[in-house]
N, C-alpha and C positions, 0 to 999 in steps of 0.2 A: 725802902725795902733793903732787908740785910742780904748781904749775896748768898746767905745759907740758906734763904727761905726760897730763892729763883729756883723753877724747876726746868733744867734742860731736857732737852727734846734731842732724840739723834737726827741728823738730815731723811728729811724723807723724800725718795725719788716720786717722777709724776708717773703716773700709770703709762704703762706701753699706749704707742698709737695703735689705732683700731687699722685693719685690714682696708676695712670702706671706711670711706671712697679712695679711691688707689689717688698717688697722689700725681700732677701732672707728666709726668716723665712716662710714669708706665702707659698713660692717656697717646700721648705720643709714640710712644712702642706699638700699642694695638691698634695705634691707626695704620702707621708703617707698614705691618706686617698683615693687614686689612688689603692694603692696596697692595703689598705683591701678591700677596694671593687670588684677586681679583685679575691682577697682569696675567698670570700665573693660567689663570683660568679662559680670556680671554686669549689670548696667544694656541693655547691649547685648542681650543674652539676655532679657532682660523683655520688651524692648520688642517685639524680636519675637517674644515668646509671646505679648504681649498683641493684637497687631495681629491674628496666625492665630486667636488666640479672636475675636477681633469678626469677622474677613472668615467664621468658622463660623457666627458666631451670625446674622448677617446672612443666608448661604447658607441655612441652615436654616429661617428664619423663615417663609418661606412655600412652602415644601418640599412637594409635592404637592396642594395648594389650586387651585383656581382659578383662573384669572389674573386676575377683579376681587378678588379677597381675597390674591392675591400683592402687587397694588399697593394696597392698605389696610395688608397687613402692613409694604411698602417705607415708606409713609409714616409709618407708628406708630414705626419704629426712626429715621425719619429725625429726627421731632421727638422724640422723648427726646437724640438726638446733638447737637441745635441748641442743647437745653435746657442742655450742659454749656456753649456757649460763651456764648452771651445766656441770660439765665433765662428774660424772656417771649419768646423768636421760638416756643416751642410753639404761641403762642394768637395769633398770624401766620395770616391765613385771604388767601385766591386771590389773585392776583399779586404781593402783598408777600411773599408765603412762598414763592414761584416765585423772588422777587428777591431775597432772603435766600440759598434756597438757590444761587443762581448767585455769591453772594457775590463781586460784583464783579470778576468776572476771566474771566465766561461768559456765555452766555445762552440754554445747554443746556435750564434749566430753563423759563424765562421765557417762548422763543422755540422751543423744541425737543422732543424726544423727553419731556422733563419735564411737562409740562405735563397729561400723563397722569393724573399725582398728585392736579389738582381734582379731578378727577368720573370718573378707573379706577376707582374703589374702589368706585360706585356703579351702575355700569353693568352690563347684566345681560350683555350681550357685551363682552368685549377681546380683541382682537386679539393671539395670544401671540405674535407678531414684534414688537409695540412692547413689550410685557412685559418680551419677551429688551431691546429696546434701552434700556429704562428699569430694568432689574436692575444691566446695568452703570455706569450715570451714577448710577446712585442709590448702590451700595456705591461705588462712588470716592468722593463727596460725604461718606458715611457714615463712611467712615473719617479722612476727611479731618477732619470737624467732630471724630470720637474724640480723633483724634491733637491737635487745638489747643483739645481742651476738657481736656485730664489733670489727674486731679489726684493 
């Protein structure tokens, strides 16, 4: 063959890779990102199973009692709650444990419907409208110390 007769060819590239099947990196990526979403999810789901168990356990504790042994019961769950975030505020006795429980941001307890808490639990009449108004400060309180004492 004479080199005048040879017919070149310009380089020809190979066609682009096709999308599919991803190759294994991205495979890796969407499993990663598979399982924190699943973390993600799971975590999310605890927390609030565990929150509906304390707002229960809380509701039920003084569940057809009396209303001075309702507010005994309120205070007994309120300091085991205290106990997860400080060890001693359990042994916190009349307005420091008022003032604990308003934990600087209230003064519900100290100044307010809280204050029930010293001497309801001991009184042979209570009043069940301050009862009613000291169930709900107390479980907000109550979950509240749950939720920042976890462990």
């Amino acid at each position: 063959m004479k080199p005048a007769e040879l017919v070149l060819r310009d380089v020809h590239l190979p066609a682009a890779p096709a999308w599919w099947p991803l190759a294994p990196g991205w495979w890796v990526l969407a499993g990663a990102l598979a399982l924190l979403a699943l973390f993600l999810l799971v975590s999310l789901w605890r927390r609030r199973h565990r929150r509906r168990q304390w707002e229960r356990w809380f509701d039920q504790a003084g569940k057809g009692l009396a209303p001075a042994a309702q507010v005994a019961a309120m205070s007994e769950l309120l300091r085991r709650a205290a106990r997860r975030v400080e060890p001693r505020a359990d042994r916190l006795q009349g307005q420091d444990w008022l003032v604990f429980l308003d934990g600087g941001t209230t003064t519900a307890f100290s100044q307010g419907d809280g204050q029930l808490l010293l001497d309801g639990g001991y009184r042979l009449r209570v009043d069940a409208d301050a009862v009613a108004r000291l169930h709900g400060l107390a479980r907000t309180r109550f979950l509240q110390l749950m939720m920042a004492g976890r462990r």
